[in-house]
FIDREN-47713 format. One record per residue: x, y, z of N, C-alpha, C, O, CB in turn. Coordinates in pm, whole numbers, padded with zeros to 5 digits, always signed. Each point is the difference from the previous one (the first is absolute). Glycine has a CB too. Example, Ala and Ser with C-alpha at 12.3 -4.5 7.8 and 13.67 -1.06 7.14 Angstrom:
<atoms>
+01319-00569+00780-00089+00119+00000+00090+00120+00000+00104-00002+00066-00293-00115+00059 +00154+00222-00197+00082+00119+00006-00077+00109+00073+00051+00111+00017+00067-00174-00232 
</atoms>
This chain:
<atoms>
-08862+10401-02298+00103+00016+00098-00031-00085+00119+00090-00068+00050-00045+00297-00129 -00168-00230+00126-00078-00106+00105+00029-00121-00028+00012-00076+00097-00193+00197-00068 +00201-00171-00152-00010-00131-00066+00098-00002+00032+00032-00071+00096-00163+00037-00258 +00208+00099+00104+00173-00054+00027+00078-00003+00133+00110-00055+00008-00090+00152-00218 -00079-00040+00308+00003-00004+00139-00042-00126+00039+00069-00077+00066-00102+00304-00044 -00091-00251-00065-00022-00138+00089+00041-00061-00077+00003-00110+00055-00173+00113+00073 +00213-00017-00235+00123-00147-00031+00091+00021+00039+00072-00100-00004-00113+00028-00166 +00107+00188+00229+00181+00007+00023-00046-00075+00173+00078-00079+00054+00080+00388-00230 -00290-00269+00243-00019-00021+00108-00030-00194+00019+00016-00077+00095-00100+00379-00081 +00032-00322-00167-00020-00137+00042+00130-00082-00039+00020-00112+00045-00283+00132-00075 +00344+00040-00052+00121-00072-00035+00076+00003+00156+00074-00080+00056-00057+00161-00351 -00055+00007+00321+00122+00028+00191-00069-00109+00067+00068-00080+00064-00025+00389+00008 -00162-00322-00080-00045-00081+00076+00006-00144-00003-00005-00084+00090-00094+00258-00084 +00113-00181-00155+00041-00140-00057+00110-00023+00062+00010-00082+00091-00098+00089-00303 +00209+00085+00158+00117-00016+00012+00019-00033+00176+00079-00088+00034-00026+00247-00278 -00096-00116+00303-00004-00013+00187-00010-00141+00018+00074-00078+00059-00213+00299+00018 +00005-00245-00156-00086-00132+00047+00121-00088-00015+00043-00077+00086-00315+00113-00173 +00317-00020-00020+00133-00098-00083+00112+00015+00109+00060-00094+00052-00101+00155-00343 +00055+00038+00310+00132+00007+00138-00009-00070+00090+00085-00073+00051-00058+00260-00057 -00155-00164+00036-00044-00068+00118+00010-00126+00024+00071-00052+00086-00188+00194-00093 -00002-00225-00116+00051-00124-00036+00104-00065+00020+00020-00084+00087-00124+00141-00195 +00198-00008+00001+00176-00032-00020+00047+00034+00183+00104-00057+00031-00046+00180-00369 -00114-00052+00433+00097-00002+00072-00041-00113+00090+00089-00069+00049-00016+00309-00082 -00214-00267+00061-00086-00087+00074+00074-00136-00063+00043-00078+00084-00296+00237-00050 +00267-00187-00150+00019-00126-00062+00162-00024+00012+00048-00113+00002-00269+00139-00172 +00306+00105+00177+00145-00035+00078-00009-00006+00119+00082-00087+00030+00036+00182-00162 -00152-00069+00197-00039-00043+00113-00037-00128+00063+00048-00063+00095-00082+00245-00148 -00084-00208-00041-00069-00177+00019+00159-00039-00101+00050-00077+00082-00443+00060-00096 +00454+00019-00054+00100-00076-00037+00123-00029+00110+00056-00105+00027-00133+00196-00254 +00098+00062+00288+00094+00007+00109-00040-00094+00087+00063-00106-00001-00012+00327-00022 -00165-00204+00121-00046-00074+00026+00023-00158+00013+00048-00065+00092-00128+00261-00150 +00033-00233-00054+00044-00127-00042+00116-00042-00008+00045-00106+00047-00195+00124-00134 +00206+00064+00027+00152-00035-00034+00064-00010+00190+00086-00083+00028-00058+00259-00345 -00069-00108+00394+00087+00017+00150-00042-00165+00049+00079-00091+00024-00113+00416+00065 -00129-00326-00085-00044-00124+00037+00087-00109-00059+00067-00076+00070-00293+00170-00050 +00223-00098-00124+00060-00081-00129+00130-00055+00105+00025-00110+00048-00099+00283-00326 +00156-00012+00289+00115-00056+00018+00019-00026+00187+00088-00061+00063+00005+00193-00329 -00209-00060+00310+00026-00103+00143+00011-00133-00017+00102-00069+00006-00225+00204+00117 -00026-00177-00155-00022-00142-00058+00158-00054-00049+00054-00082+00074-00332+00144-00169 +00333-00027+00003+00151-00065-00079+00082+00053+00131+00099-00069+00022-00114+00103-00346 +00000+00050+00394+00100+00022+00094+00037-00131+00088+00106-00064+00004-00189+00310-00006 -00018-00261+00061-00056-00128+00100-00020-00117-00109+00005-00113+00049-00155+00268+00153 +00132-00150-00313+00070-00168-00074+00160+00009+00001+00071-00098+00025-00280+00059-00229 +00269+00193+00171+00133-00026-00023+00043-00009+00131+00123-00006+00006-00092+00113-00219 -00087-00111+00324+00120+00005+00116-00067-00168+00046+00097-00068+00034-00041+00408+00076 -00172-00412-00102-00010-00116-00013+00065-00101-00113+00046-00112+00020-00221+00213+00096 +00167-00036-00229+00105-00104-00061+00144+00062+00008+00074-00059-00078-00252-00039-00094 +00246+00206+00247+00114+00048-00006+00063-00113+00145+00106-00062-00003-00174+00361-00132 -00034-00299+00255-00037-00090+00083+00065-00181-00017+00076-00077+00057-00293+00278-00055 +00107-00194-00145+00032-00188-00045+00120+00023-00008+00084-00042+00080-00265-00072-00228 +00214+00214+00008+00119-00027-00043+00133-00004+00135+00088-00084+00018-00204+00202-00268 +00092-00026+00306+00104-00013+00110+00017-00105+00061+00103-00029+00061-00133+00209-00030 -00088-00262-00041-00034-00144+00067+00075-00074-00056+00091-00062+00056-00302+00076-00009 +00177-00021-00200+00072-00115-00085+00196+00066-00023+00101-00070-00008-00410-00011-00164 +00300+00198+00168+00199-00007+00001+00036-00028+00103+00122-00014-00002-00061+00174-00124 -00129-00190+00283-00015-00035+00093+00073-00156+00007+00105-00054+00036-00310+00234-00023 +00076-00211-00073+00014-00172-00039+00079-00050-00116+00025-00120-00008-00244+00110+00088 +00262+00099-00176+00099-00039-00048+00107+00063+00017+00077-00014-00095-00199-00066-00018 +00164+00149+00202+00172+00028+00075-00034-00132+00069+00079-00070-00062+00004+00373+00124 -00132-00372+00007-00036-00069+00095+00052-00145-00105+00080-00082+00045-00303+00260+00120 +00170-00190-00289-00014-00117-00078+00160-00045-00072+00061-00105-00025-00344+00187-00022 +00320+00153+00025+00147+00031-00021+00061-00103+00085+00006-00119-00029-00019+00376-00015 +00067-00192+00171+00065-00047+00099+00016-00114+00014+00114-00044+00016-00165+00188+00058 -00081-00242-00077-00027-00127+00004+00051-00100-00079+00035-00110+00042-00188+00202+00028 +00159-00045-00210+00074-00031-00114+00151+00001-00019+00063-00089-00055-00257+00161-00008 +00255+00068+00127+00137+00031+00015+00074-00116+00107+00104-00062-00021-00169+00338-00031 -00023-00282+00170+00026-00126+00128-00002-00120-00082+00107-00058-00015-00238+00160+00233 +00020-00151-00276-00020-00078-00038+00197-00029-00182+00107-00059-00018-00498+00125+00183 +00317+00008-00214+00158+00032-00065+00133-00025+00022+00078-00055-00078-00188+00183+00054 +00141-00068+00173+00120-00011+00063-00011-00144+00053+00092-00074-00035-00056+00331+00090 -00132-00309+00021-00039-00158-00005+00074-00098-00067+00075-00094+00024-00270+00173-00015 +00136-00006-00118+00037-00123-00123+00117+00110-00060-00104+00034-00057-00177-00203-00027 +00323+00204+00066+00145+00069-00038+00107-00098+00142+00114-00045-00009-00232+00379-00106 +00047-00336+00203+00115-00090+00119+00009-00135-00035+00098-00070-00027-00158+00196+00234 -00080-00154-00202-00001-00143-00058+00113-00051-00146+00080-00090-00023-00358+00126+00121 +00233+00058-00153+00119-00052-00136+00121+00032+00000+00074-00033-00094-00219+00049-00043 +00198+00069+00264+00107+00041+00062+00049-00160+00051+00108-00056-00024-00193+00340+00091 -00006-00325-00005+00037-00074+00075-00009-00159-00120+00099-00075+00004-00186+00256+00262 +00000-00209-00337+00031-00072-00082+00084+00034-00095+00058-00098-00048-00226+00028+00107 +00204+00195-00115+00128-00056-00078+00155-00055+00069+00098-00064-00039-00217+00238-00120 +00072-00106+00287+00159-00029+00112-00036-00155+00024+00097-00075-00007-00049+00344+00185 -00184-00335-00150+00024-00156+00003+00021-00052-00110+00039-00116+00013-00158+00092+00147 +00109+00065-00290+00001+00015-00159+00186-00021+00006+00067-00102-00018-00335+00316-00066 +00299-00109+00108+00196+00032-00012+00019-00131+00080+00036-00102-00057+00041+00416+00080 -00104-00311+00125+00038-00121+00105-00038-00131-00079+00058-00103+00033-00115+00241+00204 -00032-00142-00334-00003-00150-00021+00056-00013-00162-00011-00116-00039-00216+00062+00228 +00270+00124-00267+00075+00014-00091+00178-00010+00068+00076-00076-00059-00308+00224-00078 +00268-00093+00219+00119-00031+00077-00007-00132+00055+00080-00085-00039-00052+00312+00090 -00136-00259+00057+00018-00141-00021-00020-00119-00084+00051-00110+00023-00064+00203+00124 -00071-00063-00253+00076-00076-00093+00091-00013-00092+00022-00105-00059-00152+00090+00112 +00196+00134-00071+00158-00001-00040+00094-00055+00103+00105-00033-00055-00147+00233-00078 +00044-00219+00247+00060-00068+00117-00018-00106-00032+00103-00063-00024-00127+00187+00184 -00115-00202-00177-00096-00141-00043+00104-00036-00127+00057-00106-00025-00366+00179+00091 +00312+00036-00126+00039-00097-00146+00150-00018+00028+00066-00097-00037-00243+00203-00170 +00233+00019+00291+00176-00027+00058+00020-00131+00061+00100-00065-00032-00065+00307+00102 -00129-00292+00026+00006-00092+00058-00003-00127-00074+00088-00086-00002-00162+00229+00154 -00047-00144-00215-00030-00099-00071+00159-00082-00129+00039-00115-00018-00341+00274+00070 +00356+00008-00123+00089-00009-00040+00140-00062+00057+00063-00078-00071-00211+00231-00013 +00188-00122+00197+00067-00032+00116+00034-00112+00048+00112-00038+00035-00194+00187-00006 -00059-00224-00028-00090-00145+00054+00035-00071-00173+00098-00076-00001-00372+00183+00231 +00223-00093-00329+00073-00044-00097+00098-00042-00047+00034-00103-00059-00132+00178+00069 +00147+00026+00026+00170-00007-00005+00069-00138+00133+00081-00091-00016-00082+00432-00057 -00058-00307+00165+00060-00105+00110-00038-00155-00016+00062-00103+00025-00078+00301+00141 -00164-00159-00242-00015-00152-00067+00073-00077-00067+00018-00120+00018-00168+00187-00025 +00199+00008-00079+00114+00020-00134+00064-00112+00047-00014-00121-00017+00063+00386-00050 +00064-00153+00165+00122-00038+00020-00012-00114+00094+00089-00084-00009+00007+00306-00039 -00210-00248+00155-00047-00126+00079+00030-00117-00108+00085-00088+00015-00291+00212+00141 +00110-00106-00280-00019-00158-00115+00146+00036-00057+00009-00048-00113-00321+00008+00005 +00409+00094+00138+00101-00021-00093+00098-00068+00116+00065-00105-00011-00106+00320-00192 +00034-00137+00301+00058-00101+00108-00026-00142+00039+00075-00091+00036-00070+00282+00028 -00169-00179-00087-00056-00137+00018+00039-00108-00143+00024-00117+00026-00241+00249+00137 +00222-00091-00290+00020-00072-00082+00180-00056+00029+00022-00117-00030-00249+00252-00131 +00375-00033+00231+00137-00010+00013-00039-00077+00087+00063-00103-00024+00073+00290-00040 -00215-00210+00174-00017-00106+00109-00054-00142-00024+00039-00104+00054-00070+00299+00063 -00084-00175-00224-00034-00127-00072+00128-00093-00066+00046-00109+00036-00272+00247-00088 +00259-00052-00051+00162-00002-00105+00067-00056+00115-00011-00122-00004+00034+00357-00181 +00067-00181+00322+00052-00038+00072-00065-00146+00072+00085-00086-00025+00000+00339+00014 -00155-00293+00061-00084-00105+00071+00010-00103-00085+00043-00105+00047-00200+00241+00068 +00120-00133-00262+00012-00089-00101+00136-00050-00012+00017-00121+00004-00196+00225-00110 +00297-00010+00090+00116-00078+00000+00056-00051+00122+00074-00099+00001-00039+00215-00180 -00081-00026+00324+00012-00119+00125-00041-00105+00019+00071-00086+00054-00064+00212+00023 -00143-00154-00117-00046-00146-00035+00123-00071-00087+00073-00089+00043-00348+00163-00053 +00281-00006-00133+00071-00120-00042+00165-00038+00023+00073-00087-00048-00262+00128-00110 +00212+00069+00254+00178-00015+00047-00063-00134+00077+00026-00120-00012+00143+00415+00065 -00298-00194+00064+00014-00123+00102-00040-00169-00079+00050-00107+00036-00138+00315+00187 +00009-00193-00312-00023-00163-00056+00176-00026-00023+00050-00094+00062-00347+00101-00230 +00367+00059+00099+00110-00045-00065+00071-00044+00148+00027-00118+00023-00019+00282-00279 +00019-00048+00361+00068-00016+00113-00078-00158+00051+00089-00059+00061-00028+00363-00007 -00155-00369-00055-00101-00059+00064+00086-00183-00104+00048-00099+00055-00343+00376+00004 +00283-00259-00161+00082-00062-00107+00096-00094+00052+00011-00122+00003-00035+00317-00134 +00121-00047+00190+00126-00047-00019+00043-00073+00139+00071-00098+00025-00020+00290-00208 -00141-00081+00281+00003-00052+00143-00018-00183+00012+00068-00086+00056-00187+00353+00017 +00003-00270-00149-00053-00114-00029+00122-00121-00026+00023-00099+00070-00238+00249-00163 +00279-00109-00025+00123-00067-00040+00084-00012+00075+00048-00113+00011-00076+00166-00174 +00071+00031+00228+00081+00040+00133+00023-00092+00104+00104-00048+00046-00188+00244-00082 -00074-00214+00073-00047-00040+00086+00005-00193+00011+00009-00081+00092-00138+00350-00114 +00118-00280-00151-00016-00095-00032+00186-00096-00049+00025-00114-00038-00330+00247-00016 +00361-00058+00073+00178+00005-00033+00025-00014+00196+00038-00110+00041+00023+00342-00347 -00081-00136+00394+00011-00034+00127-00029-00084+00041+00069-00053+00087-00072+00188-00066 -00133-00199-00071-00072-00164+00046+00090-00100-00036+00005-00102+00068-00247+00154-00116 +00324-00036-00061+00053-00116-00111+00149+00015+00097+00055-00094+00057-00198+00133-00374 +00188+00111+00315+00117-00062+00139+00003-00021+00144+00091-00057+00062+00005+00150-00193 -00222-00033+00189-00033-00022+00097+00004-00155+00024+00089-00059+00062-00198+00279-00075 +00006-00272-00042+00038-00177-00044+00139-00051-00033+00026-00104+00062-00239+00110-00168 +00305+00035+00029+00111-00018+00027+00082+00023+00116+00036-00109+00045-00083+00126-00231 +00084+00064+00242+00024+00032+00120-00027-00069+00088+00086-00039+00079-00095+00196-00142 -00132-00194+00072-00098-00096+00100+00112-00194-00047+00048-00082+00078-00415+00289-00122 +00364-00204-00080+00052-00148-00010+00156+00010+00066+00042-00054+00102-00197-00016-00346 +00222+00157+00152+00136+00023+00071-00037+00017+00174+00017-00093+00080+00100+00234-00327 -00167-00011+00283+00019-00038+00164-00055-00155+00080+00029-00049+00109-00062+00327-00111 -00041-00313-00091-00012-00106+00034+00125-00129-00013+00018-00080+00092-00251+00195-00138 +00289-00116-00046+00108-00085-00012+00124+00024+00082+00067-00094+00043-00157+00069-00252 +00127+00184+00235+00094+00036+00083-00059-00099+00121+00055-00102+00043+00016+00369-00141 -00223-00197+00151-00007-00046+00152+00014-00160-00013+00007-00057+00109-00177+00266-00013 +00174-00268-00180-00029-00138-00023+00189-00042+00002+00040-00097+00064-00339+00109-00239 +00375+00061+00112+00144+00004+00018+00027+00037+00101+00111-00041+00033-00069+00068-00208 -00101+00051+00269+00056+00041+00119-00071-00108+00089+00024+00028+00118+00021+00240-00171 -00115-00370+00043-00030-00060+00036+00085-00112+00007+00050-00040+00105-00219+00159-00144 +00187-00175-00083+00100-00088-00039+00178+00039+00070+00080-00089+00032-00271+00060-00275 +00213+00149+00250+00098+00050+00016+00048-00033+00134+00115-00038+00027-00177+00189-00191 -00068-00127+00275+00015+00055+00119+00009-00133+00100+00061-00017+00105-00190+00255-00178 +00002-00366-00040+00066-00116+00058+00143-00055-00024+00082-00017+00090-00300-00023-00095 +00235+00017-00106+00168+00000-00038+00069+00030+00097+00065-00094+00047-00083+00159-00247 +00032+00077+00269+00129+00061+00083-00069-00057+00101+00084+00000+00090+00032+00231-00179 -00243-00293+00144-00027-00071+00139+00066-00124-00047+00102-00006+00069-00339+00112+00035 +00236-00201-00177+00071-00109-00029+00140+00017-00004+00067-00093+00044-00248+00028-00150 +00246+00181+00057+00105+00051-00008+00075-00011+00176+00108-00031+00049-00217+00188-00296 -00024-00109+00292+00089+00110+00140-00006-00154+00077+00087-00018+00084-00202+00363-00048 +00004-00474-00062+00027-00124+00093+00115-00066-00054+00080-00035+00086-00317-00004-00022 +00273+00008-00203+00131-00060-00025+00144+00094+00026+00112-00051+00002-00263-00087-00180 +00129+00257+00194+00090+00087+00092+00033-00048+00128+00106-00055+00030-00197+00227-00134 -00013-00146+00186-00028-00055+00105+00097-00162+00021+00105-00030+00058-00362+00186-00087 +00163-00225-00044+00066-00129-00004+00137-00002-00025+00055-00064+00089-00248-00013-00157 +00275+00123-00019+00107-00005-00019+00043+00084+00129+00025-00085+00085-00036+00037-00349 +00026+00137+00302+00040+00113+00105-00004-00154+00168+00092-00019+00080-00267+00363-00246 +00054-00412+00164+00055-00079+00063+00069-00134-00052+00038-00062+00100-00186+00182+00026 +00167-00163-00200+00067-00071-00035+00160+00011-00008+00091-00080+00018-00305+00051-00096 +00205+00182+00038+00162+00060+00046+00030-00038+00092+00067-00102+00013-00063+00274-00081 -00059-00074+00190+00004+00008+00128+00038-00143+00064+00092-00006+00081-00257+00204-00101 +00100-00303-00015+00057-00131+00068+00100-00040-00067+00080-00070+00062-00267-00005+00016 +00222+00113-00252+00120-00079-00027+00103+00102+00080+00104-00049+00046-00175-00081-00303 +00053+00221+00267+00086+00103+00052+00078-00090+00161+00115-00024+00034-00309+00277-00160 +00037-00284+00196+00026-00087+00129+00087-00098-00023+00104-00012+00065-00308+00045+00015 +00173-00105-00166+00084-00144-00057+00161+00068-00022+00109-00024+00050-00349-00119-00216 +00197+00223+00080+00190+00035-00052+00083+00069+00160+00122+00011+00013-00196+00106-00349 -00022-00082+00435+00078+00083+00081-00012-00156+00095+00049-00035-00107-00106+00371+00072 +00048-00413+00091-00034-00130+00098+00143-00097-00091+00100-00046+00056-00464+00059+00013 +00332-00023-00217+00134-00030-00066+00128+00050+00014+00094-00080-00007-00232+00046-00113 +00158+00145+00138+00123+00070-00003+00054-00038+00140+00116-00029+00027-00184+00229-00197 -00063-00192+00276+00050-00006+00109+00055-00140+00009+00105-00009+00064-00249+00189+00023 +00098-00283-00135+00013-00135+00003+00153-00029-00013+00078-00052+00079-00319+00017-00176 +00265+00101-00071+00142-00042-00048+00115+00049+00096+00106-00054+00031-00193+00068-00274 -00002+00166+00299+00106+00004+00066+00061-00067+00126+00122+00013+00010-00186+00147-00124 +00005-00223+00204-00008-00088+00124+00065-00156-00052+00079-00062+00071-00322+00207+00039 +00189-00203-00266+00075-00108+00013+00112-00015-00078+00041+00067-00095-00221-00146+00160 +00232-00041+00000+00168-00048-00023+00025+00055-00138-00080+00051-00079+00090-00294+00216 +00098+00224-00145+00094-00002-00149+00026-00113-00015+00089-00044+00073+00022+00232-00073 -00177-00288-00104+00054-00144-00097+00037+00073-00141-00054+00091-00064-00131-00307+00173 +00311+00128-00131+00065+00034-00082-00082-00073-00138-00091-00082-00005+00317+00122+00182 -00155+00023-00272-00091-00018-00176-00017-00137-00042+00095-00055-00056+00016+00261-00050 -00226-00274+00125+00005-00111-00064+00079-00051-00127-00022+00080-00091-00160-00040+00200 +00261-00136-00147+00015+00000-00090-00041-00001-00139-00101-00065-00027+00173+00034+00189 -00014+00089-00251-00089-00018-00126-00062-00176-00076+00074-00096-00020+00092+00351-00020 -00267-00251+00021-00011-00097-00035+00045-00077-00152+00033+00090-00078-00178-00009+00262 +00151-00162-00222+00071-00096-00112-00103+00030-00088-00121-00016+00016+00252-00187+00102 -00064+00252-00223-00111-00016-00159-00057-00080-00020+00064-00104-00005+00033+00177-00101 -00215-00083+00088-00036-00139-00086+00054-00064-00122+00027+00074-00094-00198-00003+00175 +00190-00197-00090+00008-00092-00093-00096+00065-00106-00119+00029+00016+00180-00238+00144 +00027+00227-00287-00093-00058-00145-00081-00099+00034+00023-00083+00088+00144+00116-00251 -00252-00026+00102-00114-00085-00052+00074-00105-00122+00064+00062-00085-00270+00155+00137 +00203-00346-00067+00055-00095-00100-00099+00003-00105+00015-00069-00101+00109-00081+00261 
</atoms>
């Protein structure tokens, strides 16, 4: 019965020692584990720290990117609008150009109706130039005539003009030659009338035949 007492007494005692143990050793685990997690407390709030650092720096890198983004979102705003502006002006360019073509066009077609035209003024004017020529050369041929005739007139009126001066002195001459027979016939009349009356001679005697 003693026997079995001190084993129920050493099993209690075992069993204690074991409690004990197990509670000492949760303990040193607790322990550890609190340390443990100060220690991780103070890494997690130093790297909770970084990390706050780095979403920090990248909202920061965000932002930077979004600016940067809108940047270049303006920029290509703005180059496709100089993009449109220079696609419009060269549809204007090619209107123009088209436009300018067209006026070339119609310039060498005008210029060729002006050539066409110039060519046959030359040759009216050679032809006009021709005929003038002939003309000119028909006016010479009566001009020269004209020239001989007025010359022969003045040469007749020459001839003419002495004539009626020779004319107008044997006028003359006769006009006095009148004039004194006139004197004579009027000095006569007076004569007969002043002298005597003798009567009619007699007629004279025939001649004798010739034997």
């Amino acid at each position: 019965m003693s026997a079995q007492d001190n084993e129920s007494g050493a099993r209690a005692d075992s069993a204690t020692s074991s409690t004990s143990a197990l509670k000492w050793a949760a303990i040193g685990i607790l322990a550890l584990l609190a340390i443990y997690g100060w220690h991780g407390k103070t890494s997690a709030e130093g790297e909770l720290s970084a990390l706050q650092g780095e979403v920090a720096s990248l909202r920061k890198a965000v932002d930077d990117a979004a600016q940067v983004r809108k940047s270049s979102q303006d920029e290509i705003d703005r180059l496709k609008a100089a993009e449109t502006d220079a696609l419009r002006q060269v549809e204007e360019g090619k209107a123009d150009v088209s436009t300018a073509m067209s006026k070339v066009s119609e310039l060498d077609n005008k210029a060729n109706a002006l050539a066409k035209e110039n060519t046959d003024l030359k040759a009216q004017l050679a032809s006009a130039a021709e005929e003038a020529k002939a003309k000119l050369s028909a006016a010479s041929e009566e001009t020269s005539k004209v020239n001989a005739l007025l010359e022969t007139a003045n040469k007749a009126r020459a001839d003419a003009e002495a004539a009626a001066a020779t004319l107008r002195g044997e006028a003359d001459g006769l006009k006095a030659q009148l004039s004194a027979l006139q004197k004579d016939l009027d000095a006569a009349k007076a004569s007969a009338a002043n002298a005597p009356v003798t009567p009619p001679a007699p007629p004279a005697a025939p001649a004798s035949p010739a034997p």
